[in-house]
C-alpha positions in Angstrom: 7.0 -56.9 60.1 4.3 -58.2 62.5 5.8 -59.3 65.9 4.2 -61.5 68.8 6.6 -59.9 71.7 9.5 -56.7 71.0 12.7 -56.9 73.6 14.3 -53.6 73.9 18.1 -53.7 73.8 19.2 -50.2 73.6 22.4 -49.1 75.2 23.0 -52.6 75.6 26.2 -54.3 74.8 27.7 -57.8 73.4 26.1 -60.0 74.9 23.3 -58.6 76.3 21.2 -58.4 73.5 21.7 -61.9 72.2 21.6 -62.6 76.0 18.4 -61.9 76.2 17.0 -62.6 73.4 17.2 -66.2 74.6 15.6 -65.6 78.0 12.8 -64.6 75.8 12.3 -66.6 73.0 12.0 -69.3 76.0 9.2 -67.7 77.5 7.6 -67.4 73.8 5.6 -70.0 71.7 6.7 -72.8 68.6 6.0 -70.2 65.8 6.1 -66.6 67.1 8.1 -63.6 65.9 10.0 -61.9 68.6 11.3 -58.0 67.7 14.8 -57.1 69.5 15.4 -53.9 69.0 19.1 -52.2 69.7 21.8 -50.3 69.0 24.3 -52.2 69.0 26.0 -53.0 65.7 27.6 -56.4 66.9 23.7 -57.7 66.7 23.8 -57.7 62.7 26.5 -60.7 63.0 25.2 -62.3 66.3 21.7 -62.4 66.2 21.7 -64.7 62.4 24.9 -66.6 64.2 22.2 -67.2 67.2 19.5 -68.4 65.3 21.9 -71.0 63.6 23.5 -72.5 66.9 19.9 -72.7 68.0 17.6 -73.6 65.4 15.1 -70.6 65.1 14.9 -68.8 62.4 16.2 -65.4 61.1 13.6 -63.2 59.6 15.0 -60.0 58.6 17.0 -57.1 59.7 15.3 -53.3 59.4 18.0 -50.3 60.5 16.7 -46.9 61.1 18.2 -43.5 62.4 20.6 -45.9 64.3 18.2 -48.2 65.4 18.0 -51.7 64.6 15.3 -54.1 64.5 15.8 -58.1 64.2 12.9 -60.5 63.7 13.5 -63.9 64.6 10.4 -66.7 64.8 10.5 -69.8 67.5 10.5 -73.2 65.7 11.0 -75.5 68.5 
C-alpha cells in the first residue's frame, strides 16, 4: 500500500505506538495514508480501536517476519 508519511514504532510498547500515531496523523493532511510500522502485537487491537474513537479510517494490516504494518488515512 501507497503511504503519504511511515512512523516507525519498533521496540516500542502500549501506548507508544498508538501514542504517536496521533501526534502524527495531526501533523498530516484530510485524506492521507500514514504507515506505522511495529512490533508490537497489542497494535493489531489498538490501532482499528483508534481509528474508531477518532474517526479516521483503518486501511489494512500487512505482518511480515515479525513486523507489522498498519495503514490508516486522515478524514478530518
Amino acid at each position: 500500500m501507497k503511504a503519504d508519511a511511515t512512523l516507525d514504532c519498533l521496540g516500542l510498547y502500549c501506548p507508544m505506538p498508538i501514542a504517536n500515531a496521533a501526534r502524527k496523523v495531526k501533523e498530516m493532511k484530510k485524506g492521507e495514508v500514514l504507515e506505522v510500522v511495529a512490533d508490537d502485537e497489542g497494535i493489531k487491537a489498538d490501532m482499528p480501536a483508534w481509528c474508531q474513537a477518532t474517526g479516521n479510517e483503518f486501511l489494512g494490516m500487512e505482518e511480515k517476519a515479525g513486523e507489522i504494518k498498519v495503514y490508516v488515512r486522515k478524514t478530518k
